[in-house]
MMTF fields as JSON, N, C-alpha, C and O atoms, coordinates in Angstrom:
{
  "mmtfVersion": "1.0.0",
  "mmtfProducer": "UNKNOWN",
  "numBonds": 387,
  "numAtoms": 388,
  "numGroups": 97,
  "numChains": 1,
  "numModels": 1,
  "chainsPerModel": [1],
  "groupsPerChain": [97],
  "chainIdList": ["A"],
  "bondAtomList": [4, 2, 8, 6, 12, 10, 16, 14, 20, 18, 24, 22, 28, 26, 32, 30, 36, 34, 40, 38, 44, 42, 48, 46, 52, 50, 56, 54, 60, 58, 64, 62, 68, 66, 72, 70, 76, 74, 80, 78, 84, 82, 88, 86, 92, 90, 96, 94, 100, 98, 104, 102, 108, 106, 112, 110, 116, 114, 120, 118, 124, 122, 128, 126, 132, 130, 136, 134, 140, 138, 144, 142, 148, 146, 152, 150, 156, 154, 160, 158, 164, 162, 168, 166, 172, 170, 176, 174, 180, 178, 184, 182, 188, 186, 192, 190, 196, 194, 200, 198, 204, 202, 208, 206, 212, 210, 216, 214, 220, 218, 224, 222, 228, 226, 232, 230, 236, 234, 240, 238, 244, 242, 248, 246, 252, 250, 256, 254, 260, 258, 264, 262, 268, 266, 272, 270, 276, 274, 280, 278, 284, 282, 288, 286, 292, 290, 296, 294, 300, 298, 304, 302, 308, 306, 312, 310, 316, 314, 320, 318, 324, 322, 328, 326, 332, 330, 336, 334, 340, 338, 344, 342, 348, 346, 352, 350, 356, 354, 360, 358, 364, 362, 368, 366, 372, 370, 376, 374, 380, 378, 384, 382],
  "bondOrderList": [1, 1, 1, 1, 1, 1, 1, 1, 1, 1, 1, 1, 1, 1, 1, 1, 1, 1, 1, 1, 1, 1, 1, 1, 1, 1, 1, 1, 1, 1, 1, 1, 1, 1, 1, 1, 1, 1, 1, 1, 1, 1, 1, 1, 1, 1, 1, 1, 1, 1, 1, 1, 1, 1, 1, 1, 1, 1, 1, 1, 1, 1, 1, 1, 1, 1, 1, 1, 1, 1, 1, 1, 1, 1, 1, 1, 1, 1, 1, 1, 1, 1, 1, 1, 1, 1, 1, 1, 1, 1, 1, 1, 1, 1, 1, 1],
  "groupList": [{"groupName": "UNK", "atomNameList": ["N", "CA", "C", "O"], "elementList": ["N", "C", "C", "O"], "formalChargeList": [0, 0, 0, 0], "bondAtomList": [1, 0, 2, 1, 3, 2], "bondOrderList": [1, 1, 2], "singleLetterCode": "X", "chemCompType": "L-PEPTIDE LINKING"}],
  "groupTypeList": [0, 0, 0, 0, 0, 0, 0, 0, 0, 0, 0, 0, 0, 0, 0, 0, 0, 0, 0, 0, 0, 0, 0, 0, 0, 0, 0, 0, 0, 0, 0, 0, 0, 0, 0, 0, 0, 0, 0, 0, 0, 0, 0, 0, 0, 0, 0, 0, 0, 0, 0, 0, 0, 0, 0, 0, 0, 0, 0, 0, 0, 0, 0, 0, 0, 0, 0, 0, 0, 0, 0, 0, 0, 0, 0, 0, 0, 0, 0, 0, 0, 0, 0, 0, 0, 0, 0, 0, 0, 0, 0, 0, 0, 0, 0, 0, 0],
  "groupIdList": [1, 2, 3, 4, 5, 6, 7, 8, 9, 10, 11, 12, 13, 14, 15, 16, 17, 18, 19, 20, 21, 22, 23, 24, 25, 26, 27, 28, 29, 30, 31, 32, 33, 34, 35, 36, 37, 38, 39, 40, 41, 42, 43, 44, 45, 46, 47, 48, 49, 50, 51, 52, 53, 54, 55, 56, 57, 58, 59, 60, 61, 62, 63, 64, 65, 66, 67, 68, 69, 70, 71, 72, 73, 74, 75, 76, 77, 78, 79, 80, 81, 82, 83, 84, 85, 86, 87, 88, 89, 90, 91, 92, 93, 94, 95, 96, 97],
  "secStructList": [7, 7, 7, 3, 3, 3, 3, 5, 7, 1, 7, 1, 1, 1, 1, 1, 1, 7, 7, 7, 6, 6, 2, 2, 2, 2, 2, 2, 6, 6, 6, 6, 3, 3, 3, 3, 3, 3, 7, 6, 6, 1, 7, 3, 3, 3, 3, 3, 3, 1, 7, 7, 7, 2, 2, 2, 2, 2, 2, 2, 2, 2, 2, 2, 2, 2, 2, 2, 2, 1, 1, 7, 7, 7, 5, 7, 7, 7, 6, 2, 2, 2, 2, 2, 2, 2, 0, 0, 0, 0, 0, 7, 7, 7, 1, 7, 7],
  "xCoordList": [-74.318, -73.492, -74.38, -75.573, -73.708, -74.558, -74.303, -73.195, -74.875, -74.158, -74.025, -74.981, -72.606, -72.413, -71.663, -71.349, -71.413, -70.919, -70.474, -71.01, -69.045, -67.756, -67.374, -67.284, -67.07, -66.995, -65.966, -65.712, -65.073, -63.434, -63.66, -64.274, -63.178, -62.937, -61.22, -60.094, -61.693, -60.873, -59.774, -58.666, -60.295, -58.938, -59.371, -60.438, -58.522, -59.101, -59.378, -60.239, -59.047, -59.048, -58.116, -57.344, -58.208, -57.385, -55.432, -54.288, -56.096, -54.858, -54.021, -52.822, -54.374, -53.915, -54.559, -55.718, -53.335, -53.853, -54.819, -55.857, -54.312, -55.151, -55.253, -54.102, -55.965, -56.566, -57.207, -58.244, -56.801, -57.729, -59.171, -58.968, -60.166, -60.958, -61.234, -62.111, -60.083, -59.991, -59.168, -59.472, -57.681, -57.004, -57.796, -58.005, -58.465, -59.341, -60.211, -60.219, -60.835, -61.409, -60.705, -60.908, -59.67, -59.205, -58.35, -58.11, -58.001, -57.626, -58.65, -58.374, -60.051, -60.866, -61.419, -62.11, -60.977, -61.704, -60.31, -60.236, -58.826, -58.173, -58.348, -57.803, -59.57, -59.658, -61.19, -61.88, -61.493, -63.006, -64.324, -65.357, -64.153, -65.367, -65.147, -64.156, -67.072, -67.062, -68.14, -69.117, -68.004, -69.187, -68.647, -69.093, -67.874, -66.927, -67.13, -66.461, -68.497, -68.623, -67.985, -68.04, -67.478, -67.27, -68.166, -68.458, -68.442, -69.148, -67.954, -67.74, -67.385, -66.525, -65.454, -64.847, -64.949, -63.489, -63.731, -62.931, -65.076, -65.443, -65.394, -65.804, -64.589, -63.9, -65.277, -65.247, -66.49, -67.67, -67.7, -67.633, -67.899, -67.545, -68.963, -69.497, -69.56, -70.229, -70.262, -70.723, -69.851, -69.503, -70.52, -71.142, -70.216, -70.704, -69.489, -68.323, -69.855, -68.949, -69.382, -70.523, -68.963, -69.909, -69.777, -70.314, -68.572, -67.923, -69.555, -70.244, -69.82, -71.23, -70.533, -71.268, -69.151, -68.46, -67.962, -66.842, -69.063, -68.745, -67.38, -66.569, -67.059, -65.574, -64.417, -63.501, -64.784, -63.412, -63.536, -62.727, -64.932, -64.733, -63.929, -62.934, -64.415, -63.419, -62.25, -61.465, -61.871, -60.071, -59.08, -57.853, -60.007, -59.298, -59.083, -57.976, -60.313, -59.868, -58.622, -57.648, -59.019, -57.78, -56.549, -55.578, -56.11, -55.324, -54.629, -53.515, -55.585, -55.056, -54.703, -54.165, -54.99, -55.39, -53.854, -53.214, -53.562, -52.138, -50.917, -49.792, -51.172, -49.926, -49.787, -48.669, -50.797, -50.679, -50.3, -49.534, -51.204, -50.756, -50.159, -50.054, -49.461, -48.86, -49.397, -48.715, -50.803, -51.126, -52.565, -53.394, -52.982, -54.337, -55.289, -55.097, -56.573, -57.847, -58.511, -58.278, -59.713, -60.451, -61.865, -62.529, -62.361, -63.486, -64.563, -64.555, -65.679, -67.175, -67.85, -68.105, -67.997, -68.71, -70.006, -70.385, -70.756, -72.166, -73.253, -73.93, -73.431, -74.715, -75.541, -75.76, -75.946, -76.876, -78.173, -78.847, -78.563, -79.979, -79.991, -80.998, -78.157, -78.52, -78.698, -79.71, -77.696, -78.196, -79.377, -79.913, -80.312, -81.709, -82.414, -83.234, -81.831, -82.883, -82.416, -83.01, -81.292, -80.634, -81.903, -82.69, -81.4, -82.695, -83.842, -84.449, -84.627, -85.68, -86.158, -87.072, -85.388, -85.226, -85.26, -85.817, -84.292, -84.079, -85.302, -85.88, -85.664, -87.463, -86.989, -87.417, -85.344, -84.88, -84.907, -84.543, -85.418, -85.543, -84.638, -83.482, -85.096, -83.839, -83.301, -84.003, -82.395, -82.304, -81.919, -81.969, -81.649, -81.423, -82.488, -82.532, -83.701, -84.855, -85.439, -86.632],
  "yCoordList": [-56.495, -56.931, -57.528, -57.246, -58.383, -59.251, -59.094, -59.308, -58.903, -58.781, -60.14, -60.894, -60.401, -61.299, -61.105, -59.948, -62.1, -61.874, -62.927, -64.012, -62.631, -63.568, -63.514, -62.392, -64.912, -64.849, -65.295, -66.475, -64.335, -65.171, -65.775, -65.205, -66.681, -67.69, -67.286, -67.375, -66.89, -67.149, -65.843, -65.898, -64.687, -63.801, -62.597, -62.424, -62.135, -61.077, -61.704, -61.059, -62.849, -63.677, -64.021, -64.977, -63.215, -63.636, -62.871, -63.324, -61.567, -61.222, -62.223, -62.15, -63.217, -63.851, -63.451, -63.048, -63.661, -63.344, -62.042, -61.918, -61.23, -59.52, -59.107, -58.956, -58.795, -57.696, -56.517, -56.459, -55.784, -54.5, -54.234, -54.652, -53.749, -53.803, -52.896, -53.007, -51.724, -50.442, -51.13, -51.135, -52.079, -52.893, -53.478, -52.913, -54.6, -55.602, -55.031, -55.15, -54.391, -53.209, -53.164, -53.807, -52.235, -52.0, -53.067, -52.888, -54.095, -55.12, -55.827, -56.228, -55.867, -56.428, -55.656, -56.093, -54.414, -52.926, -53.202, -52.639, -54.363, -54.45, -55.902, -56.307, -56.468, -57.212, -56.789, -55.896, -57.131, -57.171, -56.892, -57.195, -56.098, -55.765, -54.359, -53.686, -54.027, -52.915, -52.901, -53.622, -51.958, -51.058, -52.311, -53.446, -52.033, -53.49, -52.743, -51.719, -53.266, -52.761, -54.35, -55.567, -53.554, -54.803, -54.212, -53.075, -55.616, -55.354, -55.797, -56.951, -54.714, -54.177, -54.872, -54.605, -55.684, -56.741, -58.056, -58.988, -58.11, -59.552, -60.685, -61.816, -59.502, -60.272, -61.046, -62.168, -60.085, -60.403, -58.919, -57.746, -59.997, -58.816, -58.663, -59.761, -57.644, -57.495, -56.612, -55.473, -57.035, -56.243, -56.988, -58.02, -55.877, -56.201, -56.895, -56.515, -57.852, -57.872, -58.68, -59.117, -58.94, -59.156, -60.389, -60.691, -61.606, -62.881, -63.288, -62.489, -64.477, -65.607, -66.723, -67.504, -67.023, -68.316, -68.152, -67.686, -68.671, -68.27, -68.792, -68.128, -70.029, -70.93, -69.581, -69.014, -69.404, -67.771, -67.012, -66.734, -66.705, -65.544, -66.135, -65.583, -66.94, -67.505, -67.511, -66.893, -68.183, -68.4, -67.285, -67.376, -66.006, -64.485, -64.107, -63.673, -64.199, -63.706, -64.393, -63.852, -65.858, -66.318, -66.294, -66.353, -66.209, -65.683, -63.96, -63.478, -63.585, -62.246, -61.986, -60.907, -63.029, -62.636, -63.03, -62.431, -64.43, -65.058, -64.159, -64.066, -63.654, -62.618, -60.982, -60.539, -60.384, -59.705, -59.546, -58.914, -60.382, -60.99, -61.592, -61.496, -62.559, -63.931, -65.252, -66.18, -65.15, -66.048, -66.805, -65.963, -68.229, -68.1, -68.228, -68.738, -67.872, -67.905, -68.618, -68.545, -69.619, -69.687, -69.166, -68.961, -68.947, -68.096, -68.928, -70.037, -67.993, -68.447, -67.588, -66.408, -67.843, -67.433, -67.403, -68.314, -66.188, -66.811, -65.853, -65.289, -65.655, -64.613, -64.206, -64.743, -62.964, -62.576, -63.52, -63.889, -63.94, -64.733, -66.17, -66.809, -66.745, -67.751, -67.409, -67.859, -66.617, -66.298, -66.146, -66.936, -65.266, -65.302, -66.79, -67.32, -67.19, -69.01, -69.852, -70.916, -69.484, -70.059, -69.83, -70.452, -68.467, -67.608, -67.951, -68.032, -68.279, -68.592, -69.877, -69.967, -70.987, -72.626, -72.86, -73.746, -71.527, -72.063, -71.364, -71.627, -70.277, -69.495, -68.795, -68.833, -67.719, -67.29, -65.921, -65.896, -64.361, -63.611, -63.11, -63.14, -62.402, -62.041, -60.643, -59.66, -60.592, -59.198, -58.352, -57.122, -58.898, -58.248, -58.429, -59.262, -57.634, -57.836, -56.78, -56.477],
  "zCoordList": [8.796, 9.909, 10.989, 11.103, 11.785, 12.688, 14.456, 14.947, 14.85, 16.409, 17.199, 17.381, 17.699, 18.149, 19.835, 20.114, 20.82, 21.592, 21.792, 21.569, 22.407, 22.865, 24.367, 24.864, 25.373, 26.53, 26.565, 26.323, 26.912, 27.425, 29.081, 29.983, 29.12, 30.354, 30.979, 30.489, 32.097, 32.97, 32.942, 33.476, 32.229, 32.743, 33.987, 34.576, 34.05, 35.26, 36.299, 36.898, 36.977, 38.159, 39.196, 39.128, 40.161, 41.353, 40.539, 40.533, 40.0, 39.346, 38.532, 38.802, 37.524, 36.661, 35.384, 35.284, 33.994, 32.603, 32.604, 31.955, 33.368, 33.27, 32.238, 31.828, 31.475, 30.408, 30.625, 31.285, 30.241, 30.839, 29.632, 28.491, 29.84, 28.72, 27.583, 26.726, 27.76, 26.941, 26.257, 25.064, 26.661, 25.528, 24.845, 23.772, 25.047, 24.701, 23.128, 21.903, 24.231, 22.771, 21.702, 20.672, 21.959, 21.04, 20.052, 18.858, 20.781, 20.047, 18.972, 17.842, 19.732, 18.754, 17.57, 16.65, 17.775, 16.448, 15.54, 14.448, 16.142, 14.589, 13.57, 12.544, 14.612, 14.156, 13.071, 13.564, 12.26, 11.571, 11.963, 11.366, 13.352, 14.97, 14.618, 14.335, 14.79, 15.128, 15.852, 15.653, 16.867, 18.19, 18.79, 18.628, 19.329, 20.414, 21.45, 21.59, 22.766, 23.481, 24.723, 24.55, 25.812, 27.037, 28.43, 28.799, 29.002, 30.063, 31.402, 31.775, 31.88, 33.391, 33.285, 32.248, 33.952, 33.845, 33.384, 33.477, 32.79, 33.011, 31.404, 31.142, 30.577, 29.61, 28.795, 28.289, 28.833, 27.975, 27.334, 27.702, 25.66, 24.809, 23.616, 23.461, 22.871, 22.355, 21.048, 21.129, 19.999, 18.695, 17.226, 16.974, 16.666, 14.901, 13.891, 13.997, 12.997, 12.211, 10.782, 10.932, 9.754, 9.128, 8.522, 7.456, 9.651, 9.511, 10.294, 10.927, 10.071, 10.008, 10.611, 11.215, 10.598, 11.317, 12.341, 12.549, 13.424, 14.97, 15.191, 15.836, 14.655, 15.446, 14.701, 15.297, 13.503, 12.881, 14.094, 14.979, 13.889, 14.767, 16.471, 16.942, 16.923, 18.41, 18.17, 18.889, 17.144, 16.608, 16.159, 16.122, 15.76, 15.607, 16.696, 17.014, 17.703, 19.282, 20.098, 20.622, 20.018, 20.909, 20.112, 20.866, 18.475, 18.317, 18.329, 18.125, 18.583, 18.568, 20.005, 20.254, 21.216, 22.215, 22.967, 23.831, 22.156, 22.566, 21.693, 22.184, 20.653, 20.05, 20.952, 21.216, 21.262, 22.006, 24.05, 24.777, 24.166, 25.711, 26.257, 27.479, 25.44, 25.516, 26.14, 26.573, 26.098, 27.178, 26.509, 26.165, 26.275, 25.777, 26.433, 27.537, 26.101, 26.951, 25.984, 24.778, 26.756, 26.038, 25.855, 26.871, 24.731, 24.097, 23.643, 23.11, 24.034, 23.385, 22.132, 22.369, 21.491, 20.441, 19.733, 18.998, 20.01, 19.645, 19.276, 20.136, 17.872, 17.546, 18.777, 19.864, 18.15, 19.803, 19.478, 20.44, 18.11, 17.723, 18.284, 18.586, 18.413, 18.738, 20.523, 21.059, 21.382, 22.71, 22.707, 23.484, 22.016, 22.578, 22.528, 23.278, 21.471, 21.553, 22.68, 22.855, 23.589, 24.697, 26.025, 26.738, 25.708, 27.01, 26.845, 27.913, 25.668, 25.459, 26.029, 26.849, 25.476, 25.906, 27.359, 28.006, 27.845, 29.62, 30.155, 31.209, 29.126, 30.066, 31.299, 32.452, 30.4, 31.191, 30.526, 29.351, 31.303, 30.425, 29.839, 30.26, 28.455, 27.105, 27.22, 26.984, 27.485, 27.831, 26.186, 26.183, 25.217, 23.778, 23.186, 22.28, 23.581, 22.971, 24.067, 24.058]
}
């Protein structure tokens, strides 16, 4: 399994499209995620799973995200290997390492 992390845009803002992150969670542990950890309201998410296709993996979230909430967000998707080559490039430090 691979650890990846997903950034939803734009919920939890100015009280619009609220998610709480104990839902969230648990929405993503029915999806193919496991150790689905979130960091506070801020709709950044961090789990295992053992899908390799970042755009699946974005397209399970915002669908699961619009059947349950009714509302869509959009999502980032991205191995933690490729985040570290991000942090690396900008010579910004890595914090998953």
């Amino acid at each position: 399994m691979k650890t990846y992390i997903a950034l939803l845009r734009g919920i939890n803002v100015g009280g619009h499209k609220k998610i709480k992150m104990a839902e969230l969670r648990t929405l993503l542990e029915k999806l193919p995620f496991e150790n689905v950890e979130t960091y506070i309201q801020s709709g950044n998410i961090v789990f295992n799973t053992a899908e390799l296709d970042t755009e699946q993996i974005k397209n399970s979230i915002k669908k699961k995200i619009t059947e349950i909430f009714g509302f869509e967000v959009p999502v980032l998707a991205l191995s933690a290997l490729d985040l570290e080559e991000i942090l690396q490039k900008t010579h910004l430090p890595t914090p998953l390492t």
